[in-house]
N, C-alpha and C positions, 0 to 999 in steps of 0.2 A: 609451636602449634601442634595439636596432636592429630597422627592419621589420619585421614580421611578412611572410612571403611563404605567402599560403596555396595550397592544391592549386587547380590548375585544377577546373570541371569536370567540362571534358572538354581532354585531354592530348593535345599530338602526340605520333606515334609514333616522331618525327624527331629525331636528335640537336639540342642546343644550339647553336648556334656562338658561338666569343668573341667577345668584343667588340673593337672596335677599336680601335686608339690615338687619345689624343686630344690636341691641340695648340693650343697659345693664349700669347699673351703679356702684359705690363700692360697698362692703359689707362686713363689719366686721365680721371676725371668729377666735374664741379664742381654737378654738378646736383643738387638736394634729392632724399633722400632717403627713401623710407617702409617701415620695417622691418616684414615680414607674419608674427608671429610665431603659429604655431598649438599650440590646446594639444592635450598629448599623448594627451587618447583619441579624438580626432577623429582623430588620424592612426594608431590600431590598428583601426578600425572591420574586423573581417574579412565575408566576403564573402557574400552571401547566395545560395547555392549549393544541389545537391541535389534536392531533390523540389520546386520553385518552378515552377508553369507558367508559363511566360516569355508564350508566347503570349497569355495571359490577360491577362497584364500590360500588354503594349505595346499602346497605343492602336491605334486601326481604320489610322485614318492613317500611324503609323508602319509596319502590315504590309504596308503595298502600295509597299515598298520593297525596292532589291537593292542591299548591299552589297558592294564591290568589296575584295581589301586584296592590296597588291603581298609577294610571297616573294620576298628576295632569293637566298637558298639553294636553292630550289624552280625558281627560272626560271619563278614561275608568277605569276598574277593570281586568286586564290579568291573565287568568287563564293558568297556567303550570304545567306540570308534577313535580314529585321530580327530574328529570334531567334536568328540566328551560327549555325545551321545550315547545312552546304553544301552547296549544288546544285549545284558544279559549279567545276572547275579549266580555264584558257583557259593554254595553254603561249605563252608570250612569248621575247623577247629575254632576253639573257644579267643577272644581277642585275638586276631591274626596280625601280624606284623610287618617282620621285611622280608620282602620276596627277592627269589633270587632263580634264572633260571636254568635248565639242566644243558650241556654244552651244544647237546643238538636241537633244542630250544620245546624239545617235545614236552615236557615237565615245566612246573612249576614249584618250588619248594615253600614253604609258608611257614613262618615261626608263630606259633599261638602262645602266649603269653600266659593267660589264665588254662589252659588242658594241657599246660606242659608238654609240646606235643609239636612234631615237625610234620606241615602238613604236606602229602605229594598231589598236586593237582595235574591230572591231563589234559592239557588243554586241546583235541581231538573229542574227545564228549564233554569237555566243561563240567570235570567232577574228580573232588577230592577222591582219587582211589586206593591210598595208603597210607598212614603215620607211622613216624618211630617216634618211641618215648625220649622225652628230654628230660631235664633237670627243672627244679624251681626257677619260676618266672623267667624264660628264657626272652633276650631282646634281638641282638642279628645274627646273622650266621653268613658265611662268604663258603665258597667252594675251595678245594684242592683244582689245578690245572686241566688233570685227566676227568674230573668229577665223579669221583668216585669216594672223596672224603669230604662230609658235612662238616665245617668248626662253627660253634654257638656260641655265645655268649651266654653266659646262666648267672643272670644279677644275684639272686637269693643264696647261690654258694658261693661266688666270688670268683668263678675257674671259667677259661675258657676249656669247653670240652668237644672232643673228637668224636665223627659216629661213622660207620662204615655202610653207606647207602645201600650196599644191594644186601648185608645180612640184617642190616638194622641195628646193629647192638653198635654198643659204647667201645670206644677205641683207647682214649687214656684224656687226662683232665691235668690241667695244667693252673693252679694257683695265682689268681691276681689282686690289685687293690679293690676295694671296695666298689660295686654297684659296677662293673665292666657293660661297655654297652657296645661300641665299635667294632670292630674285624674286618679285619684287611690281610688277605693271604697276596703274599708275592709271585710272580708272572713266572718263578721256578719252581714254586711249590716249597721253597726253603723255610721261610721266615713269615709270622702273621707278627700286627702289630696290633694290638688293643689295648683301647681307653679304658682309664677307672677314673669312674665322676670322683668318685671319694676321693681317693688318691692323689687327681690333677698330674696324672704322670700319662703317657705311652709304654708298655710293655713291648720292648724287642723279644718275641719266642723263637727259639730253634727247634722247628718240627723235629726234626730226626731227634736230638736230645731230651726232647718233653720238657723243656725249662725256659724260664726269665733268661734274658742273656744280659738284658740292659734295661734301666727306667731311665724314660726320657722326658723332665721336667717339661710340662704345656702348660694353658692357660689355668683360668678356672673352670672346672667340669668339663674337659674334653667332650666329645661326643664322636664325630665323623672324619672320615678319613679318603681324602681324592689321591691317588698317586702319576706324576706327571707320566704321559707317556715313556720319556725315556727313563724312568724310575731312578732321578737323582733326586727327588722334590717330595715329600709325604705332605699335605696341606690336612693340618686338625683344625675343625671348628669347636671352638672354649665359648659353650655355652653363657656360660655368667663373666667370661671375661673381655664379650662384645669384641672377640677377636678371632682372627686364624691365626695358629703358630707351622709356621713351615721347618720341616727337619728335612737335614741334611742325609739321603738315606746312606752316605759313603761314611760320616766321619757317625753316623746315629747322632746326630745334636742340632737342638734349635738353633737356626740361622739368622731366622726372622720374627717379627711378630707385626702383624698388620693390626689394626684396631678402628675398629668404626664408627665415626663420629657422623653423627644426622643430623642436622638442627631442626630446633626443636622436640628432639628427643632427649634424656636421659638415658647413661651408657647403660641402664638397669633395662632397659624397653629394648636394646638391640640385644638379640638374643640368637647367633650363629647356632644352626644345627648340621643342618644339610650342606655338602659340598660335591660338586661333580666337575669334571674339567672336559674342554673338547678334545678331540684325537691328536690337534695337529699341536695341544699343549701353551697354547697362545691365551685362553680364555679361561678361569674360571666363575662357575654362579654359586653363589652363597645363600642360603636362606637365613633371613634376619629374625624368625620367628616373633616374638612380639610387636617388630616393631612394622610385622605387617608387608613384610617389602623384601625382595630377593637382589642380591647386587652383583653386576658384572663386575668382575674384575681382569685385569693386564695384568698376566699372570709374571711376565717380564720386568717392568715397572713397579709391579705390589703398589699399582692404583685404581681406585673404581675408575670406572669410566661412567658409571650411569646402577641407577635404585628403577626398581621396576615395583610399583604398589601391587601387590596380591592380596588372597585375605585374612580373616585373622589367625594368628599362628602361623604364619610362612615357614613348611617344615622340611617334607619331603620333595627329591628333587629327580628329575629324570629324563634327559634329550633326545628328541628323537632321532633313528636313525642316520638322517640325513644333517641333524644337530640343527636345524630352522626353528623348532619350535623345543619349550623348553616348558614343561607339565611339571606345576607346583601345589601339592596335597596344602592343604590350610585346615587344621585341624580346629583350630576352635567356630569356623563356619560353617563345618562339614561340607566344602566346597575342594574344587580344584581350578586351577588359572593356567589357561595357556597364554603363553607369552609367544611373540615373532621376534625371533633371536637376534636377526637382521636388524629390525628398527627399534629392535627394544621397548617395543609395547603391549602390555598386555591386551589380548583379542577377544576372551570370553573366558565367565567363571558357571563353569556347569557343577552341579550337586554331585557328589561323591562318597555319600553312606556317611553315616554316625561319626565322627572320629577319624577320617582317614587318613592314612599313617604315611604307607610306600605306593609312590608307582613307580609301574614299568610297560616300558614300552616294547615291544618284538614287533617284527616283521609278521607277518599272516602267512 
């Protein structure tokens, strides 16, 4: 039976945009694997929408938060309360991306896609007040520990590259497979890991050397990367191979591979992007993209526990503070879903600009 896609609700006024092509080759994995097979009325649960005071809902904690979520078709950055109500649009650079923010939360950083272009937003006046130049079609970017060094990803050259925030310029570039989209800097500042959709590998980089140290076979077209609190665990979402592959970060090699089975779907409609885990490392959520629907998992076990319906394209992913509620971008509705992390239901989907890509949440 396919999806149920229910009404937002509350609707952009904004056309759809398609989606974009998507490209991936085999990839060999010898790793065990754990089939997450969910049954079918967990993944119809429709949405709990309409006359619901949201407000009411979200804990004290949760409302003393401002959510960020990037429009690529917008050219914008919408800022919302914790009940996805908006206060307010920040005009960026050209397609904006993933956001990421500066370590005293003053800053915002923003990857624009189409103006090549690192956006710096203040959030203090709600205004892009700096870019540094990047490379062709840049997609994420993670910080160094001190936040003082920008790493991107730049699909069109194939390099993860280095940029020194406070002079702006380019620091050194670092060769990868094909179409790198991921980045992931480690909690020492030593070692980043990025994906190449082309490739179907993980890149192990040694900062200090500027080099590959290790490829580490994942699924089809990797994409994102959670790492367990205590950093033994790197969890990659393999977009076209309807899987997370977990590596082991002590021996660098796949340990696992999880794979998610929906009935009533074909493995072609589960489409992992998004991955974020909680603090205490017990939990992770997975966005299924196609298949509409974000999945808890027992991160102990490597079993769902429960599919949460969001909208279409279930992408990007983002907890808040207090990890209760759990803000899912849906890009082909231009909608975003908040979910109650507790009961595992989604609470309301508010509009979210053309396309939106990231959110994020900070404290106020």
């Amino acid at each position: 039976m396919p999806p149920i896609h229910p009404r937002p609700a509350v609707r952009s006024r904004l056309a759809c945009a398609a989606p974009a092509p998507m490209r991936g080759g085999p990839a060999a994995d010898p790793a065990p694997r754990h089939a997450l097979r969910v049954r079918p009325g967990l993944a119809q649960r429709a949405l709990a929408v309409g006359g619901l005071a949201l407000a009411g809902w979200l804990p004290l904690s949760a409302q003393a938060q401002t959510v960020y979520v990037s429009s690529e078709k917008d050219h914008k950055v919408h800022v919302l309360d914790a009940a996805g109500k908006l206060q307010s649009s920040i005009s960026v650079c050209q397609r904006p991306r993933d956001l990421k923010p500066s370590p005293d939360r003053a800053r915002i950083y923003v990857v624009c896609g189409d103006s090549n272009q690192l956006g710096v937003i203040d959030r203090a006046s709600g205004k892009q007040i700096d870019g540094i130049k990047l490379g062709d079609s840049p997609e994420l970017l993670d910080l160094s520990p001190d936040g003082k060094t920008a790493y991107v990803t730049i699909e069109d050259e194939s390099v993860l590259a280095a940029y020194d925030l406070a002079s702006k310029k380019p620091l050194f570039k670092v060769r990868t497979g094909g179409e790198p989209e991921g980045v992931l800097i480690t909690p020492d500042g030593k070692t980043a890991y990025v994906t190449s959709e082309d490739a179907n590998v993980v890149h192990v980089i040694d900062l200090a050397a500027r080099k590959v140290v290790k490829d580490i076979k994942a699924g089809q077209r990797p994409r994102r990367f959670a790492l367990s609190p205590d950093g033994k665990e790197l969890w990659v979402s393999n977009e076209l191979g309807a899987s997370v592959s977990v590596i082991d970060t002590g021996s660098q090699s796949v340990k696992a591979t999880l794979e998610f089975k929906i009935a009533g779907l074909r493995a072609s409609d589960i489409t992992p992007v998004g991955v974020t885990m909680t603090r205490d490392g017990q939990t992770a959520w997975v966005s299924l993209g196609r298949a509409n629907q974000v999945a808890e998992v027992d991160v102990a076990s490597r079993q769902v526990r429960r599919t949460v319906l969001a909208g279409k394209r279930a992408w990007g992913l983002a907890l808040s503070p207090d990890e209760a509620v759990l803000y899912v971008t849906n890009g082909l509705s231009d909608d975003m879903t908040l979910i109650d992390t507790r009961q595992g239901k989604a609470i309301r989907t508010v509009a979210a600009g053309r396309v939106p890509h990231t959110p994020l949440v900070l404290a106020r």
